[in-house]
C-alpha positions in Angstrom: 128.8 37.3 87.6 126.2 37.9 90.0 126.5 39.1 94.1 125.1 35.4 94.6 128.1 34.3 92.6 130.9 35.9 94.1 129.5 35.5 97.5 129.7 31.4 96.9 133.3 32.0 95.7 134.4 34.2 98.3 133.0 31.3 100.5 134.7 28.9 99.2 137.9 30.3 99.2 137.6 30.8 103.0 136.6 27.4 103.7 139.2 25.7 101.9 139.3 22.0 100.6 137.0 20.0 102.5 133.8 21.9 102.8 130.7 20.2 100.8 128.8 22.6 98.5 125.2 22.4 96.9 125.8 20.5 93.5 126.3 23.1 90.3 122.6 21.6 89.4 120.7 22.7 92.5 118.6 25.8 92.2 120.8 28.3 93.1 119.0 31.3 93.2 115.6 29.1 95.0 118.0 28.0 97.5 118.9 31.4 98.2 115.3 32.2 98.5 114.6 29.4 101.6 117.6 29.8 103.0 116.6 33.7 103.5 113.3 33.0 104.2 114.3 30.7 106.9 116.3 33.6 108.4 113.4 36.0 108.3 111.4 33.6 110.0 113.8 33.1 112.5 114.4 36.8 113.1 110.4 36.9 113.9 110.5 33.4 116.0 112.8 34.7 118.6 111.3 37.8 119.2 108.1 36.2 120.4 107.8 35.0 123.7 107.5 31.7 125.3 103.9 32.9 126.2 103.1 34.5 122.9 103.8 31.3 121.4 100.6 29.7 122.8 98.6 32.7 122.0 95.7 32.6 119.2 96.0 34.8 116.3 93.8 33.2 113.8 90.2 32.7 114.4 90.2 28.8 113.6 92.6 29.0 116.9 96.0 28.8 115.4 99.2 29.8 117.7 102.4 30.4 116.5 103.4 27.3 118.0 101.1 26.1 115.3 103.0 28.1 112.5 106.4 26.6 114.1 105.3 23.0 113.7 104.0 23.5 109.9 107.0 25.1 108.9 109.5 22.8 111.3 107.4 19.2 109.7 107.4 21.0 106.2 111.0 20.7 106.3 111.3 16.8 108.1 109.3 16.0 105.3 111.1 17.7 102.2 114.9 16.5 104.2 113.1 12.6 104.0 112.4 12.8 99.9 115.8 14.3 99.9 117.6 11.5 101.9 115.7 8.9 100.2 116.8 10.4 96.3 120.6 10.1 97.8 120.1 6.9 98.6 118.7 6.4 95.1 115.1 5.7 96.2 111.8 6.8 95.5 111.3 9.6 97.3 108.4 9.1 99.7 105.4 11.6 99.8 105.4 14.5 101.8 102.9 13.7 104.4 100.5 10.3 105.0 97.4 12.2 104.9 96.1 16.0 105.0 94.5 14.2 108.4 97.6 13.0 109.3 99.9 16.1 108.9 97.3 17.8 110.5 97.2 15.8 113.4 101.3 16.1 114.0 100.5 19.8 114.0 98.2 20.1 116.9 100.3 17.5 118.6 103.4 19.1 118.5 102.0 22.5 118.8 101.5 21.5 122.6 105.3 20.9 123.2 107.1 23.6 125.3 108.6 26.4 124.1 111.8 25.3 124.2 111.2 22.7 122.6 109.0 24.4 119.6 112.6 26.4 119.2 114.7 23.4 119.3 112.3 22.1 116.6 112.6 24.8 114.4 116.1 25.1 114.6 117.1 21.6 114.0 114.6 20.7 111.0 116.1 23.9 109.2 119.7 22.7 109.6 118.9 19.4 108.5 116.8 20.4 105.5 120.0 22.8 104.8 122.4 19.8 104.6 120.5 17.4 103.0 119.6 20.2 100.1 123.6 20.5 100.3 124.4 16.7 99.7 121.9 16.1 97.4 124.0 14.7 94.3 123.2 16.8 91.0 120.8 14.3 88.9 118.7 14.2 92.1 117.6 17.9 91.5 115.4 16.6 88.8 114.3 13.4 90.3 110.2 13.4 90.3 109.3 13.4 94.3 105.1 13.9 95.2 104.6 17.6 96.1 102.1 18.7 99.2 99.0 17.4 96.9 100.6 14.1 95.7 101.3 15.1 92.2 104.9 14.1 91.1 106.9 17.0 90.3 111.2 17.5 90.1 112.3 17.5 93.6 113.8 21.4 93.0 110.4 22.1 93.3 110.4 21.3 96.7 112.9 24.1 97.1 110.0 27.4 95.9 107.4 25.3 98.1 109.6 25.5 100.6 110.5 29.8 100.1 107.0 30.5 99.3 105.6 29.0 102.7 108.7 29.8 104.7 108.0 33.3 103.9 104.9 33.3 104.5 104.9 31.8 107.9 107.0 34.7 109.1 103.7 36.7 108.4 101.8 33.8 110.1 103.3 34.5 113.2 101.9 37.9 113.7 104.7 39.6 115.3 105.9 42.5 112.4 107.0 40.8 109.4 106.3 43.3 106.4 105.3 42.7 102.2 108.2 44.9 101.6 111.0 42.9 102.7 109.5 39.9 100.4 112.0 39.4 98.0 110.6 40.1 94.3 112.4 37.1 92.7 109.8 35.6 95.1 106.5 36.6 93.4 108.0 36.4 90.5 108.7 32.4 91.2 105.1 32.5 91.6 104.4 32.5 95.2 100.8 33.6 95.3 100.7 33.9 99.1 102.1 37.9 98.9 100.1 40.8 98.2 100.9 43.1 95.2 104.2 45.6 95.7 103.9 48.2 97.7 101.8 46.7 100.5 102.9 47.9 103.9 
């Protein structure tokens, strides 16, 4: 049995009868993944501040707000295909348009800090519990992926570790290749330099 394993069963055991688990079918180890990621990020997030937020690092002009935006839509739009699959629908496409998703971006990369944070937070803990509810069969459910080609909706979940992780770097504020996890290249997330970067 792995750490991951017992962890979930000491978990459970604490919680008791009542608490809703991710179905035995989800991704476990993925999960995992995002739902560290998304704690990395986080660390990073809150030790910019409300000024550094607006700030460009990128010379196309990108801000962290920027970063927050991609990463807070990324997961609206992965929590929508995941409602709609509960709800035994097609799931809808991640974004209208690369114009489109764009566009949201720069829009909501003008709201106020607080507001960027509140954004951040909330999409991650709705993406959590709709990942949660998600019934088993509708891990493999085909759902369109970032470029519109149909794929199984756990998918969704190493898109989502992969750029999670890599927004942390986006922000520009200290996060470092050697706390990417390896299970993370190795699930083929090409955004990481080779081992042993600094």
């Amino acid at each position: 049995m792995s750490n991951l394993d017992e962890a979930r069963r000491a978990l459970m055991a604490r919680q008791g009868p009542g608490a809703r688990y991710d179905a035995p079918e989800a991704p476990a180890d993925m999960l995992a993944l995002a739902r560290t990621g998304t704690a990395y990020f986080a660390r990073f997030l809150n030790r910019l501040s409300d000024r550094a937020l607006y700030q460009s690092r990128t010379a196309g002009g990108d801000t962290p707000a920027h970063v927050v935006c991609a990463v807070s839509y990324q997961a609206r739009a992965i929590a929508r295909q995941a409602e709609a699959i509960t709800a035994g629908e097609p799931a809808p496409p991640l974004y209208d348009s690369a114009d489109q998703r764009q566009a949201t971006i720069e829009l909501g990369a003008t709201l106020p800090a607080r507001a960027l944070r509140h954004l951040f937070d909330h999409s991650a803990v709705h993406l959590n519990v709709v990942w949660r509810d998600l019934p088993g069969p509708g891990c493999s459910a085909p759902a369109p992926d970032a470029d519109g080609q149909m794929q199984p909706f756990t998918d969704s979940v190493r898109a989502r570790a992969c750029f999670i992780w890599s927004a942390a770097f986006d922000l520009g504020n200290g996060a470092r290749q050697r706390d990417v996890p390896a299970a993370l290249r190795a699930a083929g997330c090409t955004e990481f330099a080779a081992p042993g970067a600094a």
